[in-house]
Legacy VTK file of the C-alpha trace (Angstrom):
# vtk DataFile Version 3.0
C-alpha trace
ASCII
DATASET POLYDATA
POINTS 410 float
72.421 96.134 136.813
72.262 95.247 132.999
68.676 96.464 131.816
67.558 93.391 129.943
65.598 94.132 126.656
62.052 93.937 126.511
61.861 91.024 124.260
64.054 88.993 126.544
61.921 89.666 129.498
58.746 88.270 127.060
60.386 85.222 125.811
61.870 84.468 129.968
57.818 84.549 131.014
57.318 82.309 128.339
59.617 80.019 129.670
59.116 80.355 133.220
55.370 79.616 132.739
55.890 76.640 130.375
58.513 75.770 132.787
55.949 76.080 136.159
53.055 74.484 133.523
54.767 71.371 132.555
58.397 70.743 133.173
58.584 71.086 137.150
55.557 69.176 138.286
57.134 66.306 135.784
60.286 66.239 137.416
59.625 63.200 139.705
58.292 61.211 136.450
61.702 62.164 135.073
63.599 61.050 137.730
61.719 57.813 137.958
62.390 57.200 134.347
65.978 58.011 134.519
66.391 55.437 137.132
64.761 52.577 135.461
67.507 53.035 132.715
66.283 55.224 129.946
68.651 57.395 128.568
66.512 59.941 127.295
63.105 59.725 129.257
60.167 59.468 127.690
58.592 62.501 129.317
61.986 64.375 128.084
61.029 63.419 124.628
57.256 64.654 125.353
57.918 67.912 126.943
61.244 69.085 124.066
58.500 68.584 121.603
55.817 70.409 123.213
58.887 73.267 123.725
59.624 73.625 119.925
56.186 73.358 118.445
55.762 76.854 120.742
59.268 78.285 119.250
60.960 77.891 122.994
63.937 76.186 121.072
67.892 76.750 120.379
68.021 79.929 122.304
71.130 80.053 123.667
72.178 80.003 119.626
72.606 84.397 118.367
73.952 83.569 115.304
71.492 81.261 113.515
70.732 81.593 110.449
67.004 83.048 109.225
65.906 79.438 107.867
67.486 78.182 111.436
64.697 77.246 114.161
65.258 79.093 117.248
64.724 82.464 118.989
68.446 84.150 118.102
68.136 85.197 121.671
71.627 87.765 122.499
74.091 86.327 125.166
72.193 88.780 127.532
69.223 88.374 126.571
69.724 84.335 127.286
71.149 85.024 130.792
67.240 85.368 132.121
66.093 82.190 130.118
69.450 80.148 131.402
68.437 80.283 135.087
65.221 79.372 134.405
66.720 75.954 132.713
69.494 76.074 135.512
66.830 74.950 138.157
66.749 71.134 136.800
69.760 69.259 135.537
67.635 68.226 132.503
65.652 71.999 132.147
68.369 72.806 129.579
67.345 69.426 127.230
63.993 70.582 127.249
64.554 73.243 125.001
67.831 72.019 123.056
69.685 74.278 124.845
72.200 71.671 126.613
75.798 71.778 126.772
77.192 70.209 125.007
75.231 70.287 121.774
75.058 73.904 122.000
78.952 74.795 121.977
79.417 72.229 119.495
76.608 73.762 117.120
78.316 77.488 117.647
81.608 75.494 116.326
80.227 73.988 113.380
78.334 77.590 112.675
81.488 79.407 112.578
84.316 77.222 111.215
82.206 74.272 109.253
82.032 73.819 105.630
78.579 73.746 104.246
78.709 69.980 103.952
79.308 69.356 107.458
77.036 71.885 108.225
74.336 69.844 106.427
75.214 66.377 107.684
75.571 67.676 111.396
74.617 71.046 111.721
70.838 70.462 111.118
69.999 67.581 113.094
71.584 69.123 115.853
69.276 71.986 115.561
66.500 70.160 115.479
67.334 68.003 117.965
67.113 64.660 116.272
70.930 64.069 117.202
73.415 64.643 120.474
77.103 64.982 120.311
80.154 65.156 122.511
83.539 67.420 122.771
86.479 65.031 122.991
89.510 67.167 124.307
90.529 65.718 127.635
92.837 62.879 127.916
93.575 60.823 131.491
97.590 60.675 130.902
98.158 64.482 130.065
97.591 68.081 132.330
94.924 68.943 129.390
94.216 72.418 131.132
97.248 73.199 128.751
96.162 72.292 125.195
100.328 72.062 124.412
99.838 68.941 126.274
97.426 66.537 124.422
98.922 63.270 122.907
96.183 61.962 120.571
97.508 61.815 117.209
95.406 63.075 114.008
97.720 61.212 110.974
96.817 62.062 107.377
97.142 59.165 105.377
96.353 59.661 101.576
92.280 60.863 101.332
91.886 59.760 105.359
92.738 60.606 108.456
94.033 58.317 110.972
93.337 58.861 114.959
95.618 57.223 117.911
94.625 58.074 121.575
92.760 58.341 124.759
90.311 60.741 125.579
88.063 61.030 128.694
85.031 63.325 130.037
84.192 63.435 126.593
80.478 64.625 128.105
77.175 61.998 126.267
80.378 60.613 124.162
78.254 57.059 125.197
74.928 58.132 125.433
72.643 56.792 123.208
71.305 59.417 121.108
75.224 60.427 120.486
76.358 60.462 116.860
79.259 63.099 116.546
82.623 63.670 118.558
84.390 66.952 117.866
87.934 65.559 118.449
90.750 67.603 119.009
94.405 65.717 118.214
97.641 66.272 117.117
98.362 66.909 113.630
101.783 68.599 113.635
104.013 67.724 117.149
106.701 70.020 115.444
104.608 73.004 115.470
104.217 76.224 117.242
102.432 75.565 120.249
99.093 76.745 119.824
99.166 75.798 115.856
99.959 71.969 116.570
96.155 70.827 117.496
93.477 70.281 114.778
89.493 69.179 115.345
87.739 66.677 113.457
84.742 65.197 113.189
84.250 62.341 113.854
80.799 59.955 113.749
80.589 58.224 116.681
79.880 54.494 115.976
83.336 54.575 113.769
85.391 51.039 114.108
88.116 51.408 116.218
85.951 54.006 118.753
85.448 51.866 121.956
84.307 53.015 125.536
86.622 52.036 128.064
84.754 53.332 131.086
81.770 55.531 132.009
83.055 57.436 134.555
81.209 58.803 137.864
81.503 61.765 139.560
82.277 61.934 142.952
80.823 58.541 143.585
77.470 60.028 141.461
76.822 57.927 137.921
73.944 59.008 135.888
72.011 57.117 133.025
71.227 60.511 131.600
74.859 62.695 132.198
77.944 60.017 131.112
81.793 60.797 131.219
82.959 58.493 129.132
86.721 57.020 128.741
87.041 56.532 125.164
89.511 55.176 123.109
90.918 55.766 119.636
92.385 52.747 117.862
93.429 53.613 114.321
89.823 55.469 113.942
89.609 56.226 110.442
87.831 59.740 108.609
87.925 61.370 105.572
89.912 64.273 105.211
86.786 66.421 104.552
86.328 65.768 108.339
88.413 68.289 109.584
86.412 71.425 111.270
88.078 74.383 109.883
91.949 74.865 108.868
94.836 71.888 110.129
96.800 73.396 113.320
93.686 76.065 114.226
92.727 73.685 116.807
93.617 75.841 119.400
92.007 78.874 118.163
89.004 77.493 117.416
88.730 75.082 120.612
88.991 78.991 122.421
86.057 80.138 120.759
84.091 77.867 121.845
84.569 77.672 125.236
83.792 81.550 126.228
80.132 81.043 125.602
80.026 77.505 126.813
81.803 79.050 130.213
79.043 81.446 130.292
76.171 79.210 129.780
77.374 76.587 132.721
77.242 79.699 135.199
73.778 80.976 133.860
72.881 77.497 134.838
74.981 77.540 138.056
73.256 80.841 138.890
70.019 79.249 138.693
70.519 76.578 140.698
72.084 78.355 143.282
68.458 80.310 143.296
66.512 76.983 143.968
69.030 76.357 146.906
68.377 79.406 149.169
65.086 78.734 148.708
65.403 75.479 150.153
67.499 76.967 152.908
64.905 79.829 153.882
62.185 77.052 153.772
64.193 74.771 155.940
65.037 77.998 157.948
61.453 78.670 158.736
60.089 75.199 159.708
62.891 73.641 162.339
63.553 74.777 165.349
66.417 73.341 168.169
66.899 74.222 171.371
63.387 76.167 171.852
63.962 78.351 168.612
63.495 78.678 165.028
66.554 77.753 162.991
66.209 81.028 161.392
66.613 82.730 164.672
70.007 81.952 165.112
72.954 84.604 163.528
74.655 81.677 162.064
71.559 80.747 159.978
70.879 84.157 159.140
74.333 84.599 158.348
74.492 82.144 155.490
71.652 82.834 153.681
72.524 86.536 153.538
75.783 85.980 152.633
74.426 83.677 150.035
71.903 86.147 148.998
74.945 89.005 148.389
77.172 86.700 146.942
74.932 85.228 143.929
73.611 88.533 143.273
77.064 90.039 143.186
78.066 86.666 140.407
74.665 87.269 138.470
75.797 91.002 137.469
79.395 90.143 136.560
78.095 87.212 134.494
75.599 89.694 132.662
78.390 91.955 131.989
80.933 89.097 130.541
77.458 87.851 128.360
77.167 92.187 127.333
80.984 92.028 126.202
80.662 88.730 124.004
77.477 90.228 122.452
79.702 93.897 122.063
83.423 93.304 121.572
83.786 89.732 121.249
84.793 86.285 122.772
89.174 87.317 123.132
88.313 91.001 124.042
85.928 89.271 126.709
88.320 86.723 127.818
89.264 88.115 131.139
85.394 88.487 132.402
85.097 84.958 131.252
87.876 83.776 133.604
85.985 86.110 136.410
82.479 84.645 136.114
84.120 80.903 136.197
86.108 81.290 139.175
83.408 83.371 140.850
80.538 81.350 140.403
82.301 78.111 140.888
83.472 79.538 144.575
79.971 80.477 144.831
78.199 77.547 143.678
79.867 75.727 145.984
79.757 77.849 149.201
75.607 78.155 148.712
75.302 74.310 148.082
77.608 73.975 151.389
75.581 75.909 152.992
72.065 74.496 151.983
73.690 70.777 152.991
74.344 72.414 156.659
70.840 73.492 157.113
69.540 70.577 156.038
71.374 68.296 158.605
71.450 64.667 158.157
68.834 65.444 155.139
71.300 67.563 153.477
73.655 64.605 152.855
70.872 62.340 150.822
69.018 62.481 147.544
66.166 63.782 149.312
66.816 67.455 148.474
69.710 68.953 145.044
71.801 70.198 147.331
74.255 66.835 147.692
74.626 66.800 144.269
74.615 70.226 143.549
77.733 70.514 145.996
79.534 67.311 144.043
78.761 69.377 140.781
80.299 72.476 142.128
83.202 70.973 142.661
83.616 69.926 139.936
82.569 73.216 138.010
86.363 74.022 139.648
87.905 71.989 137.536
86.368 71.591 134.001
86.043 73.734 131.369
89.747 75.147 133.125
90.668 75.063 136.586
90.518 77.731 139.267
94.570 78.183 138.708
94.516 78.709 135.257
91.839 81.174 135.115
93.363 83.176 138.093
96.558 83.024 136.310
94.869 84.603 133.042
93.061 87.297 135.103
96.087 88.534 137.197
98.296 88.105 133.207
95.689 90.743 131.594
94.714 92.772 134.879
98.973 93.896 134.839
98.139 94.295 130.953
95.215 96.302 131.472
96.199 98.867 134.394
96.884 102.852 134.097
96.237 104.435 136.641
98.875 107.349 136.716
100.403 109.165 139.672
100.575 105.981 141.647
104.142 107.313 143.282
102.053 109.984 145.213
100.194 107.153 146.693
103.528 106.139 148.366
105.746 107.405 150.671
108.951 105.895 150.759
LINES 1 411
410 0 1 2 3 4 5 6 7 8 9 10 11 12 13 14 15 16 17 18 19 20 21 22 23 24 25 26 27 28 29 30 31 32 33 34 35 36 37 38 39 40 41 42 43 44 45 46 47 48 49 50 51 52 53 54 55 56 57 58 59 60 61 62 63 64 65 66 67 68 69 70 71 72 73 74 75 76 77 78 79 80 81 82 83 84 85 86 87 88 89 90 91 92 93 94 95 96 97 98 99 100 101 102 103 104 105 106 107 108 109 110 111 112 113 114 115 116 117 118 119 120 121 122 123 124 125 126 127 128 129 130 131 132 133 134 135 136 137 138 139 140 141 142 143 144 145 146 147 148 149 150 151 152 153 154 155 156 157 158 159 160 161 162 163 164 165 166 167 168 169 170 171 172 173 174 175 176 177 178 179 180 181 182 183 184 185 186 187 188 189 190 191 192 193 194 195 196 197 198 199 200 201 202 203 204 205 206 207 208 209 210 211 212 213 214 215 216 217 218 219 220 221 222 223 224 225 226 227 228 229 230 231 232 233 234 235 236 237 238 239 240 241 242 243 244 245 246 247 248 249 250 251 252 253 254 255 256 257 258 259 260 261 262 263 264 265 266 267 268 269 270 271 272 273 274 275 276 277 278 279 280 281 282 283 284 285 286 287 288 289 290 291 292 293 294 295 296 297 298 299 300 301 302 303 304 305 306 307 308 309 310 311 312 313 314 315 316 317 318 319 320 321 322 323 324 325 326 327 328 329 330 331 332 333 334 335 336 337 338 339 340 341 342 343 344 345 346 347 348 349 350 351 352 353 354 355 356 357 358 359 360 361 362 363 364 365 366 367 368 369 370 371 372 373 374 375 376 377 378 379 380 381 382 383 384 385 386 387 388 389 390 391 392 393 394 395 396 397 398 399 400 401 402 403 404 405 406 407 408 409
């Protein structure tokens, strides 16, 4: 197991008693509030301030910048914080850690100019703005980037934006002002140099939202998936995040950490489950015993207990490579943790909806919707194929082991 540093360990107490203190026991409130339509409760607003006046802010952010607020917290040394957040849906807004603000800021960090670092890039870190990441499009296989028909158009000082996108995550929500937009801007290009991103502010003419989209029957006030369209959408040339046709380059660097920080969360979750299940376990009984009597129960919640612990160490050691060798050299342990925890997520959350029964299926306990979200978690940010396809591509890359014809014996 990765020893986590000393200061990591500190700053996860912090959280977990501020999280214990004040966020937990509010949870209900939250809920309450979400339901009667606001899209940022009020207690949300409360608690984020409460968070950052005690410097428990942006810390899923390593690289900011000394006159940056935040804790500059390591990949690894955010892995203990991120289950901690991972136990709520809304944990990770608390501390402006939520995707996907926080892959968009590591974006504008590394590729934006210091313009649109100051028009974006601060309020984001303070939290006084949201934003959304508008890649996916409803009439194209966009787990292949080649694919993507939005068209980015320069036209004299501007440029011009045709298209359809959808699960452009908070691309409605109210507190959204930015989409990071990726497009077209040369169809005659290399493959992975046709793509550009640009900024775009959100309340733009020509920016409509078709659709807020559920997910698996589940629509949230707080969480939209927006269809949006792109009707002659007008920018500035200055708009465009980093060089024309690095689209795809850039798009890849930020979706290592934002892969990581959805199975931290995963992880996390998956924690609050077994709980639930031992709990459950412990207070039912059927046919004159305990449900924790019976193999079958036992069965799943030590399976589930081996398997999570199993995806927590190979997601510490993809979050150690990032930190060490980078986001490309890391890409294959990236692929891992997403197919792993996904498989995982959604096995535990199975297996929490079985003990629970009738219960299991309801909004009584997270486990319904954790098992919707877990399915999900198979699809976005890259489905299971094309991260098994990756892994087995740089595995036969990767091997040497020698003498392997005195393993065989024809």
């Amino acid at each position: 197991m990765f020893e986590l540093p000393r200061r990591a360990l500190d700053v996860a107490d912090q959280v977990e008693r501020f999280f214990q203190r004040r966020v937990l026991p509010n949870n209900k409130l939250w809920e309450q509030q979400a339901r009667a339509g606001q899209a940022i409760p009020d207690i949300q607003h409360t608690l984020r301030k409460e968070a950052k006046a005690l410097g428990l802010w942006n810390m899923a952010l390593p690289r900011l910048a000394e006159d940056e607020p935040g804790m500059r917290l390591s990949n690894l040394e955010f892995t203990a914080v991120a289950e901690i957040l991972g136990r709520l849906e809304w944990g990770s807004h608390v501390f402006n850690c939520n995707a996907p603000d926080v892959p968009n800021m590591e974006l504008l960090q590394l590729f934006g100019s210091d313009k649109q670092k100051e028009q974006w890039l601060t309020p984001l870190l303070e939290g006084e703005i949201g934003s959304a990441f508008a890649m996916t499009e409803p009439y194209a296989a966009s787990s292949d980037p080649t694919n993507l028909e939005t068209r980015i158009e320069r036209d004299g000082d501007e440029f011009v934006v045709n298209g359809r996108k959808w699960f452009a995550s908070n691309g409605s929500h109210a507190n959204c002002e930015l989409l990071i937009l990726v497009g077209v801007t040369n169809p005659e290009g290399q493959k992975s140099q046709r793509q550009s991103l640009l900024l775009i502010p959100r309340h733009t003419p020509g920016i409509s939202v078709v659709r807020n989209l559920p997910v698996f029957d589940h629509f949230s006030e707080t969480n939209l998936h927006p269809e949006l369209e792109f009707n002659n959408v007008r920018v500035p040339a200055t708009n465009l995040l980093g060089e024309a046709g690095a689209g795809f380059a850039i798009g890849q660097a930020r979706l290592g950490p934002a892969r990581l920080h959805h199975c931290m969360r995963a992880i996390g979750e998956c924690e609050v489950l077994i709980s639930l299940m031992v709990k459950r376990s412990q207070s039912r009984s059927t046919f004159g015993k305990r449900i924790d009597e019976y193999s079958s129960t036992q069965a799943a919640i030590s399976l589930s207990r081996i398997e999570l612990d199993q995806c927590r160490l190979l997601v510490q050691q993809a979050a150690y490579l990032l930190d060490t060798v980078g986001n490309k050299a890391a890409r294959k342990q990236i692929s891992m943790i997403k197919v792993a925890v996904a498989k995982v997520y959604q096995d535990i959350a199975d297996r929490c909806i079985q003990l629970h029964g009738a219960r299991g299926v309801t909004g009584d306990t997270p486990a319904a919707r954790a098992f919707g979200k877990a399915r999900a978690f198979r699809i976005y940010d890259g489905p299971d194929e094309v991260h098994l396809q990756t892994i087995a591509r740089l595995e036969a890359n990767e091997q040497s082991l020698d003498g392997l014809e005195h393993y065989v014996h024809e």
